[in-house]
N, C-alpha and C positions, 0 to 999 in steps of 0.2 A: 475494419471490414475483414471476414474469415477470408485468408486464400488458402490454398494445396499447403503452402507453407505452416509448420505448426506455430504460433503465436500463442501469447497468454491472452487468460478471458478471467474476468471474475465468475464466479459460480454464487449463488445465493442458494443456502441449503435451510433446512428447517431449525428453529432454535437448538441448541445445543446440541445439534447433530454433526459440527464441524468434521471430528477425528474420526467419528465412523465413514461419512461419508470421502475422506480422503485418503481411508486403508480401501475402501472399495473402487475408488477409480483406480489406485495403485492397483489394485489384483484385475481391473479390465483394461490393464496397461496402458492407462491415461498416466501422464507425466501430471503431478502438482502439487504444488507448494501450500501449506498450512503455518502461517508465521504463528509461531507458539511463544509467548513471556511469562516470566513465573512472576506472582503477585502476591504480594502477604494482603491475607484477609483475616478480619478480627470476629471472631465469632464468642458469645458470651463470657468464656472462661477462658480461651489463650486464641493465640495466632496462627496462622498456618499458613505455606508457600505453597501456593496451588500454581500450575501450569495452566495457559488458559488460552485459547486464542485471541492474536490481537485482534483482530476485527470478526465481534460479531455476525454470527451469519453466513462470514463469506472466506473462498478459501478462490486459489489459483488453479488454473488449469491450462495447460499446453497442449492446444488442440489442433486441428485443421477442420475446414468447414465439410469433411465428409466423417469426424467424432462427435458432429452437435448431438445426432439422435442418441448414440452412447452414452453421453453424459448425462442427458436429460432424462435417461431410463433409468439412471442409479437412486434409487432409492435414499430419500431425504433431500434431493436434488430439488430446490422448487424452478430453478431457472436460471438462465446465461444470462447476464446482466447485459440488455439490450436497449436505446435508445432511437426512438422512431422507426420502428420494428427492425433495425440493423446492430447487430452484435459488435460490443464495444470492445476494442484489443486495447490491451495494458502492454505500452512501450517495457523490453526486454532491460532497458537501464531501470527504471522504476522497481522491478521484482528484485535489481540486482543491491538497489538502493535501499530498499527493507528487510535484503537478507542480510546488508551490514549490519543497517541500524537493528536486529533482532539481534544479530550475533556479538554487536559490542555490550550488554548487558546493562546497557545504558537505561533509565527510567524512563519507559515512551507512555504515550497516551495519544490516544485517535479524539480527534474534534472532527466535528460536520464541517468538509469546505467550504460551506457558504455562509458561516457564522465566521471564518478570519477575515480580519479587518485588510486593506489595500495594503502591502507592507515591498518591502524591495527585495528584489530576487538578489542572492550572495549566492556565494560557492566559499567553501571551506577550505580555508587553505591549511590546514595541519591539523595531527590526530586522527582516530580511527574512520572520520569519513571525508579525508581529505581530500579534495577533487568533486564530491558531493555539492548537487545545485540543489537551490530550495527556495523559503520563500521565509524573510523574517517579520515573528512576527513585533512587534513594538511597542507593544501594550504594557510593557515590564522590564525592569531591571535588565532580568538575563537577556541574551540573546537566545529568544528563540527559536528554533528552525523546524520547519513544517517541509514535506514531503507530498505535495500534495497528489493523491490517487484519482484521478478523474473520472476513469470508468465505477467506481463505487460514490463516486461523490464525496468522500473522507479523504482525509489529511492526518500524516503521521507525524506524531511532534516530541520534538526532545530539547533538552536545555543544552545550552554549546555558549562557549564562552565568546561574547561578544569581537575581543581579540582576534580569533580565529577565524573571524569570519570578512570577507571582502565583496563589494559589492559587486555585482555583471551587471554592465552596461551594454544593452540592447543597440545595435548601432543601426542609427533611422535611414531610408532610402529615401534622397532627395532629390526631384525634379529638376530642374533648374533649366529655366526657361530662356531660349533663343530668341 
């Protein structure tokens, strides 16, 4: 939920309108985040490293709830990613989590959160997202670790060496009767 306080929101913009519309919220002095990877693509006769946004469609923004109409004026803007007509905030660790995982150069890939299988929340204990919670997934060899974005509904995934990974044990609150 928007307060006075500025928080991140996803923004859903037009197909490949990401980088324009995230130089125009910067010039109407909206704070956001565009996580950008560079990707080799094979096209007929050689390869190329294109830059590209990781998540289709949608970029970040750091608003308060008297910037919704701003935002939603900019041009390529289709919407605030909202749920039960209330505007969904993306926790400030999470933005901070996928500016690692952009910035270690690591190979990621976005899956739909609701295609991973149940798997056990870990945290990482060493290497560049050390301290890092997530969620593994266990369908494979590697250990892989998923990030998952709830306000968009996707999940950020990278390979991390099983090793490095320890699990979080949730600790249950029990009643215990008199």
């Amino acid at each position: 939920m928007l307060t006075t306080v500025p928080q991140w929101v996803a923004v859903y913009v037009r197909s490949r309108s990401e980088k324009r519309v995230a130089d125009l919220l910067q010039r109407a002095g909206i704070e956001n985040y565009l996580p950008i990877v560079t990707r080799r693509h094979k096209w007929s006769d050689r390869y190329k490293l294109v830059d590209e946004p990781l998540f289709t469609s949608y970029l970040f923004a750091k608003i308060t709830k008297t910037k919704v109409s701003v935002v939603k004026a900019v041009d390529g803007v289709v919407e605030i990613v909202a749920f039960g007509g209330e505007i969904v905030t993306v926790p400030e660790d999470q933005i901070l989590t996928i500016k690692t995982m952009v910035d270690s150069n690591q190979e990621l890939s976005v899956m739909n959160s609701e295609a991973l299988q149940k798997g056990v929340r870990v945290k990482i204990v060493d290497g560049a997202f050390a301290g890092k919670e997530g969620i593994l997934i266990s369908d494979c060899k590697e250990g892989n670790f998923a990030v998952k974005i709830d306000a968009i509904r996707l999940s950020l995934v990278t390979h991390i060496d099983r090793l490095l990974l320890q699990p979080v044990y949730v600790k249950s609150r029990k009643t215990s009767k008199k």
